[in-house]
N, C-alpha and C positions, 0 to 999 in steps of 0.2 A: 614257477608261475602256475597257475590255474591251469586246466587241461594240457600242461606243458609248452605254452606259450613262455615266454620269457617274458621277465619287468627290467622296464627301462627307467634308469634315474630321474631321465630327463622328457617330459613329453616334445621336445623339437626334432622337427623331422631332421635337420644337420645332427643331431646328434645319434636318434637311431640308426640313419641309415651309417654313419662313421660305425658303431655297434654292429649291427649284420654286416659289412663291409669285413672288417677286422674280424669276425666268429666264422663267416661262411665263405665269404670271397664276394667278387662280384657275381660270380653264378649265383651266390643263394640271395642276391639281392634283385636279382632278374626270375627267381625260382616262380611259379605260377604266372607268370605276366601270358603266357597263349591262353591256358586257360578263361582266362581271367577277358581277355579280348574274342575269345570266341562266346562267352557270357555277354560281353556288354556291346560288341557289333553290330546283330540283329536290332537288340532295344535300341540301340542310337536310328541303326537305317530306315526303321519302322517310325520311329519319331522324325523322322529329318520327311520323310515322303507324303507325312500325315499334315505337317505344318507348309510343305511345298503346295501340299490338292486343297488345304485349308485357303490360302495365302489366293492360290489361281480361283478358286470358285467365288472367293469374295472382291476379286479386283474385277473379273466379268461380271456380276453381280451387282458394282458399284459401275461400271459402266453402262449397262441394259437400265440403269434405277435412270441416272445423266441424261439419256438419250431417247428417255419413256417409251423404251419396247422391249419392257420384261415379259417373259413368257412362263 
């Protein structure tokens, strides 16, 4: 394969993972997964926190608009 990635017959994930499975074992089929979670952790917690202050400043927002004492 290209950059020494391997090509798989079949683009289904049943099929490659039985492929890495059978070539590496289940260790090279869990190979990168920390990495891989310390990469996309932050971006998830920063997105989860930003639609939580999103989510609260427009429900107080829509209550002070209800009650006509926005400030």
């Amino acid at each position: 394969g290209v950059c020494g990635c391997d090509r798989f017959k079949s683009g289904s994930i049943g099929d490659v993972i039985k492929t890495i499975v059978k070539k590496d074992g289940y260790r090279g089929l869990m190979r990168g997964w920390v990495p891989r979670m310390l990469f996309h952790a932050p971006a998830a917690a920063i997105c989860w926190s930003t639609y939580e202050a999103g989510k609260s400043f427009f429900q107080d927002y829509n209550e002070q608009k209800d009650t006509g004492t926005i400030t």
